[in-house]
Backbone as CSV, one residue per row, in Angstrom:
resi,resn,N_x,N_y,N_z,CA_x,CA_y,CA_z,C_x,C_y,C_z
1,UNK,41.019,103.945,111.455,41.469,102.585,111.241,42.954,102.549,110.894
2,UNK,43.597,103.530,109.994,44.588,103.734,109.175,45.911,103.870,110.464
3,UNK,45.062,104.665,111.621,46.073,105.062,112.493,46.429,103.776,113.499
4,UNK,45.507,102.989,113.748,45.482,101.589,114.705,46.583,100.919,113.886
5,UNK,46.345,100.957,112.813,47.226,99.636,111.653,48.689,99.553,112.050
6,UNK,49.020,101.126,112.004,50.590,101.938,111.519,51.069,102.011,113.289
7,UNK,50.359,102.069,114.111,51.309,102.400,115.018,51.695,100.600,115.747
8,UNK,50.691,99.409,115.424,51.442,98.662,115.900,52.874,98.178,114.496
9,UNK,52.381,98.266,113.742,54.130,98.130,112.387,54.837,99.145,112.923
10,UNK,54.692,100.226,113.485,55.663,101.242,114.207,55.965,100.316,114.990
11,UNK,55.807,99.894,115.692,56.405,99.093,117.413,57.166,97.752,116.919
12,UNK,56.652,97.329,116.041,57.388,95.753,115.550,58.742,96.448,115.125
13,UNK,58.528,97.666,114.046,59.709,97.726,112.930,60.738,98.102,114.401
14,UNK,60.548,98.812,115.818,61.408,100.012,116.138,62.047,98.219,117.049
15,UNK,61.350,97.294,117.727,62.056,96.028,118.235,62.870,95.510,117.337
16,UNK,63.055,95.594,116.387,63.983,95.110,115.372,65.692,96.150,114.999
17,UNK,65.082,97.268,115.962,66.131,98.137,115.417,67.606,98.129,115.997
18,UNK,68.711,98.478,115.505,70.145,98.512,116.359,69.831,99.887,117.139
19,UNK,70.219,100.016,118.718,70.201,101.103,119.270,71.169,101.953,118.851
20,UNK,72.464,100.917,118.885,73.864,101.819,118.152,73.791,102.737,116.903
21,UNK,72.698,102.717,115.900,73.536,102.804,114.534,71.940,103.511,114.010
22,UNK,71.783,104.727,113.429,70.363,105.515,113.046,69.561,104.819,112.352
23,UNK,68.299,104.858,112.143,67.584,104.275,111.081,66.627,105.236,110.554
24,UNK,66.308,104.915,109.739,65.254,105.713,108.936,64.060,106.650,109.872
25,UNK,63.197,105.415,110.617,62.727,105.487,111.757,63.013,106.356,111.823
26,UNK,64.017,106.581,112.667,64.058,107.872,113.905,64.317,108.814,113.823
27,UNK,65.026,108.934,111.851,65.579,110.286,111.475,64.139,110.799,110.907
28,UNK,62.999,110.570,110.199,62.396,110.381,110.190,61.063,110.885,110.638
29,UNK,59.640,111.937,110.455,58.367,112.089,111.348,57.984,111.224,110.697
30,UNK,56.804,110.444,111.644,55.800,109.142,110.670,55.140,109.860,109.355
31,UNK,54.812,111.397,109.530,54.579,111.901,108.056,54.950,111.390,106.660
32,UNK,56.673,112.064,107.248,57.666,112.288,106.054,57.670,110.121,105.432
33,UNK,58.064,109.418,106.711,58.205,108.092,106.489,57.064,107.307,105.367
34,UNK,55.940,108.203,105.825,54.418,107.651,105.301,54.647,108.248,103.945
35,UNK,54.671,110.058,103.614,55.127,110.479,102.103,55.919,109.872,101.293
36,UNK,56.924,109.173,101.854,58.271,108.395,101.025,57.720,107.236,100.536
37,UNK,56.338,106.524,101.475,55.726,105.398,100.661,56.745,104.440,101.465
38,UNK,57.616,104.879,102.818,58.295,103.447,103.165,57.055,102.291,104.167
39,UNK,56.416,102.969,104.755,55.278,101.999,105.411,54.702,100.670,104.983
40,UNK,55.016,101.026,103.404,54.900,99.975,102.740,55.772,98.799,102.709
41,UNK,56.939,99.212,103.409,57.740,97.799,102.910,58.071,97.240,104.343
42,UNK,58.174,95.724,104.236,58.343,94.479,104.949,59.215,94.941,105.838
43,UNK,59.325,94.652,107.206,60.562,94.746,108.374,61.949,94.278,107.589
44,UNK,61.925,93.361,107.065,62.826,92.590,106.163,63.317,93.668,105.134
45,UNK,62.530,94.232,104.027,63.484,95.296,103.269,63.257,96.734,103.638
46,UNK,62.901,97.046,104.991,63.535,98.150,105.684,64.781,98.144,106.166
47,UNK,64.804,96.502,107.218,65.696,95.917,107.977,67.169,96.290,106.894
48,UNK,66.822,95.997,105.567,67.727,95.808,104.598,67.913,97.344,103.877
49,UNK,67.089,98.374,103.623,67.386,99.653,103.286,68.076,100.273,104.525
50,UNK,68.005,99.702,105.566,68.786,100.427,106.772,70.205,100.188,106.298
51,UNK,70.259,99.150,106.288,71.761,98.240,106.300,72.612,99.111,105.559
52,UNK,71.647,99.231,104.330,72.411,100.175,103.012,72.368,101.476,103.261
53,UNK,72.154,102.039,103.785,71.831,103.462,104.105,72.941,103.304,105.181
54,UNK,72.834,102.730,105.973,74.078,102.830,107.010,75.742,102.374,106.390
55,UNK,75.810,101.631,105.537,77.101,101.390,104.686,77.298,102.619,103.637
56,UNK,76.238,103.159,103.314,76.642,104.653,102.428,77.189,105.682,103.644
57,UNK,76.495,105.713,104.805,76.851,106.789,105.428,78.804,106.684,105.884
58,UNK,79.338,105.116,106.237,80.169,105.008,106.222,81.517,105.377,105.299
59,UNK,80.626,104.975,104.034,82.175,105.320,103.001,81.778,106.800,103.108
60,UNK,81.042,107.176,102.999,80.721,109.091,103.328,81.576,109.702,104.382
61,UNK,81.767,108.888,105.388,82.228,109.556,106.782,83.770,109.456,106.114
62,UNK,84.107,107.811,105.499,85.152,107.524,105.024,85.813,108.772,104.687
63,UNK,84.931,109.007,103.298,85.223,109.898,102.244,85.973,111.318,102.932
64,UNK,85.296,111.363,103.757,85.172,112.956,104.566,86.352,112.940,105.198
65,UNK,86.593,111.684,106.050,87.788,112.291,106.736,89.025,112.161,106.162
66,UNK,89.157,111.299,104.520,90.088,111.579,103.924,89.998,112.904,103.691
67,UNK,89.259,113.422,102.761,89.215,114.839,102.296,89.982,116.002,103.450
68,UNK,89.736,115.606,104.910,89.948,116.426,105.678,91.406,116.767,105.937
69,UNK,91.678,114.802,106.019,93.244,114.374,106.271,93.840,115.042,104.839
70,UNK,93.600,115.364,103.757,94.240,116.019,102.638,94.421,117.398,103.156
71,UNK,93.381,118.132,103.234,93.172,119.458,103.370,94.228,119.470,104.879
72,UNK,94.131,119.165,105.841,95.624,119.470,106.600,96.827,119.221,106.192
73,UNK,96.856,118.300,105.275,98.154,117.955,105.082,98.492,119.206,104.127
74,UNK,97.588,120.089,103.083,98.000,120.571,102.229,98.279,122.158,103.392
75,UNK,97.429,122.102,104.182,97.302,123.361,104.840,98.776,123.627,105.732
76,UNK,99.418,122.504,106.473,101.049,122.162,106.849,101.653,122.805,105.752
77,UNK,101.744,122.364,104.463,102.430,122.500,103.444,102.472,123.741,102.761
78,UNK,101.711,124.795,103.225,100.828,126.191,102.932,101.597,127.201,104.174
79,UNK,101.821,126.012,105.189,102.522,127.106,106.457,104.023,127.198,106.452
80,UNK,104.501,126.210,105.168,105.805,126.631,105.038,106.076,126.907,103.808
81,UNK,105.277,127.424,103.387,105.658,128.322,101.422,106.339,129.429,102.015
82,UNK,105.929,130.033,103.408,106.722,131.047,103.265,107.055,131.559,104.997
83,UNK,107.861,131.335,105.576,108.579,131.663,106.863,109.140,133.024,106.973
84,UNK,109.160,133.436,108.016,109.715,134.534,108.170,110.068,134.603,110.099
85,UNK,111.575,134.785,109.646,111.820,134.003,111.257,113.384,134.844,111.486
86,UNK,114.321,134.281,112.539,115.297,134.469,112.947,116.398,133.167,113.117
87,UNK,117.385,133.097,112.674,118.651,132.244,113.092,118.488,131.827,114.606
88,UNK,118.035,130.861,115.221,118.467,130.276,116.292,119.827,130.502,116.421
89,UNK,120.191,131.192,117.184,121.917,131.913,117.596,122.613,132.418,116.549
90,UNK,124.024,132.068,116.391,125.001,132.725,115.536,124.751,131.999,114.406
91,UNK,125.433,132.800,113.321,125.069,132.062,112.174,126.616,133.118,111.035
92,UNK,127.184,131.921,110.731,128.603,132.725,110.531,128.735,132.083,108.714
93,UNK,127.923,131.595,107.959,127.566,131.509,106.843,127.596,130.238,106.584
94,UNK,128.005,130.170,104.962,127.409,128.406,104.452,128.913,127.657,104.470
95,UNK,129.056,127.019,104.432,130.309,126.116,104.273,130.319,124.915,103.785
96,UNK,129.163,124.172,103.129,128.565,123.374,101.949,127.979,122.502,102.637
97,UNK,127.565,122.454,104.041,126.806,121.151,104.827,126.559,122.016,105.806
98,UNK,126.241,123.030,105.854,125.384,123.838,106.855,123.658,123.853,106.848
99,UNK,124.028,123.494,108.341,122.845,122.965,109.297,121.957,124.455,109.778
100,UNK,120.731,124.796,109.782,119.968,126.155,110.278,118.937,125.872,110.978
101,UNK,118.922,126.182,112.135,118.167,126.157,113.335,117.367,127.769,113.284
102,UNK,116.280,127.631,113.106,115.676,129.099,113.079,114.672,128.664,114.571
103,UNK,114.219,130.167,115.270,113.415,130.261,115.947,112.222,129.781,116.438
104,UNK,112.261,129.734,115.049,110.155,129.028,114.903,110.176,127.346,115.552
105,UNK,111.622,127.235,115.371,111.794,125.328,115.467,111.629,124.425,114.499
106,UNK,111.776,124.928,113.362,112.248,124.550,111.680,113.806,124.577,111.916
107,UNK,114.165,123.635,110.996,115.272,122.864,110.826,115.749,123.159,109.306
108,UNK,117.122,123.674,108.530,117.247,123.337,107.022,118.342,123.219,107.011
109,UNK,118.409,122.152,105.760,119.946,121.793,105.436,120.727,122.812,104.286
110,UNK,121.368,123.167,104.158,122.182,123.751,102.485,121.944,122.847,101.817
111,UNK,121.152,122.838,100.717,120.926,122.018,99.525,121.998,121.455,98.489
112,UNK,122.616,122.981,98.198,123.798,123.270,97.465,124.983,122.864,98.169
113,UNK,125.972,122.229,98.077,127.494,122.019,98.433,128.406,123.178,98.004
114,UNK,128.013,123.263,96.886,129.212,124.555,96.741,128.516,125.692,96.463
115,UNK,127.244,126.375,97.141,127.924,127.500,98.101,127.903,127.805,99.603
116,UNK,129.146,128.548,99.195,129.950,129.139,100.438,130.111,130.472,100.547
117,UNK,129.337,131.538,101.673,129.236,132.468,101.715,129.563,132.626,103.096
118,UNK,129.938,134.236,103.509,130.283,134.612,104.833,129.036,135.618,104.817
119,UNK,128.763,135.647,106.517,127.885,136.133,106.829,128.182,137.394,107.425
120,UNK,127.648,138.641,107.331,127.855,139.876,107.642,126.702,139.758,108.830
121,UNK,125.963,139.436,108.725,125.555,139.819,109.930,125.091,138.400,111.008
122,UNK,125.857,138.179,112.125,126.038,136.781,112.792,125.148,136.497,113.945
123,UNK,124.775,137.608,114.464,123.793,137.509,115.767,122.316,137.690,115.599
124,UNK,121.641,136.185,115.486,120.129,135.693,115.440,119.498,136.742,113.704
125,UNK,120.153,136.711,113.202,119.995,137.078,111.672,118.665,136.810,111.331
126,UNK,117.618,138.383,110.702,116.368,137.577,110.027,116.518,136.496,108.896
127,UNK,115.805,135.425,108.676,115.511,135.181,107.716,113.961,134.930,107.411
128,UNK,114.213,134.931,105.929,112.701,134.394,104.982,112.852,133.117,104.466
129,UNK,112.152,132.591,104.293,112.467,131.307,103.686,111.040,131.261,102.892
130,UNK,111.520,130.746,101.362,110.164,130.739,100.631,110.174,129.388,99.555
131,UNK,109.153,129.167,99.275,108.768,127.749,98.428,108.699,127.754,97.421
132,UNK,109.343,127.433,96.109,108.959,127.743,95.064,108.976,126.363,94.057
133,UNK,108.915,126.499,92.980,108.734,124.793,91.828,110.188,124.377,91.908
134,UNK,111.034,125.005,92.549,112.776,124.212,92.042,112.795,123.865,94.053
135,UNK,111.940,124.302,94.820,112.540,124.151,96.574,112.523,125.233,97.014
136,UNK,113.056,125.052,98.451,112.523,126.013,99.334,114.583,127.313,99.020
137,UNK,114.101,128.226,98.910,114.781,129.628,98.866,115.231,130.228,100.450
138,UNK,115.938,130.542,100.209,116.482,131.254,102.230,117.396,131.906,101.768
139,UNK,116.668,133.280,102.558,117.356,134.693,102.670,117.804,135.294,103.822
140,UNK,118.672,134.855,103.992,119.216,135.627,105.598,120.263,136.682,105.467
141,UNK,119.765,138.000,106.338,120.097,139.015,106.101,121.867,139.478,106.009
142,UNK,122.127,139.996,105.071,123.931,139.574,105.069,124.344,138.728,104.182
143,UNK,123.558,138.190,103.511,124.026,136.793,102.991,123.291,136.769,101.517
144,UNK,123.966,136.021,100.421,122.629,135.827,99.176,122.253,134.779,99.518
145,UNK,121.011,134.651,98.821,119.643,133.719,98.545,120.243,132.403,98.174
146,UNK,120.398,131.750,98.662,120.766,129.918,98.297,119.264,128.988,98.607
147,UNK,119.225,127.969,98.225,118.678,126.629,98.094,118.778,125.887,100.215
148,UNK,117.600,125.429,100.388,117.921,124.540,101.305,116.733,123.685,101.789
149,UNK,116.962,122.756,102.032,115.963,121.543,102.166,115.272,121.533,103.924
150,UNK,114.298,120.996,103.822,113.450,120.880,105.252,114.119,119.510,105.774
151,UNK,114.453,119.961,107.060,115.115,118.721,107.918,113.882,118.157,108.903
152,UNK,113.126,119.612,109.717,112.434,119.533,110.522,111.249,120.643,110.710
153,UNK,110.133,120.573,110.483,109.181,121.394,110.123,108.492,121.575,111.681
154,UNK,107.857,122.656,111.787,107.382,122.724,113.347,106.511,121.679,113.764
């Protein structure tokens, strides 16, 4: 008898359903649906536990792809703590508004104005460049360690 009852409220509840958007239903075996004790409730506050169940899943998805959009942004920010590259061409030292074109296709400005150093070694020069709590550090070979800011990150 139990089984005649349930499968036509199966057929009413599933005409009521959005094709677009999951419902309980379908995630759902009529078992598990029947254990939860939902069989019991009206098309009306299924109709309506869907609704809500589908607005949680949203700020969830929300939630998620902020979290994600953080985690790249921090992971960008992780790929330039520390470079290790070459001078895009000559590089003949600082002169207090010097511009650095490295290899990778990073961009830095001289932070510092006054310093001014000559470069011993001028043709495609390694450098490091590293991140620390005061800014980013750059060491190019020939040269001391000065200050310089991100113009253009890869």
């Amino acid at each position: 008898e139990k089984t005649g009852d349930e499968q036509p409220a199966k057929k009413e509840q599933s005409s009521e359903r959005e094709p677009s958007s999951k419902v309980l239903q379908d995630m759902m075996t009529a078992e598990e649906f029947k254990a939860a004790g939902l069989e019991k409730l009206s098309s009306e506050e299924l109709k309506n536990l869907n609704a809500w169940l589908q607005g949680y899943r949203e700020v969830a998805e929300t939630k998620a792809a902020e979290k994600a959009t953080e985690k790249a942004a921090k992971t960008s920010r992780t790929k330039m703590d520390q470079i290790l590259s070459h001078v895009d061409g000559t590089f003949t030292g600082l002169t207090g508004h010097t511009i650095i074109k490295l290899e990778d296709g990073t961009v830095w400005k001289q932070a510092n104005v006054g310093d001014r150093y000559r470069a011993q070694v001028t043709d495609h020069p390694g450098v490091f460049v590293t991140h620390s709590a005061f800014g980013y550090k750059m060491r190019i070979a020939g040269t001391p360690e000065f200050y310089v800011n991100p113009v253009r990150s890869r």
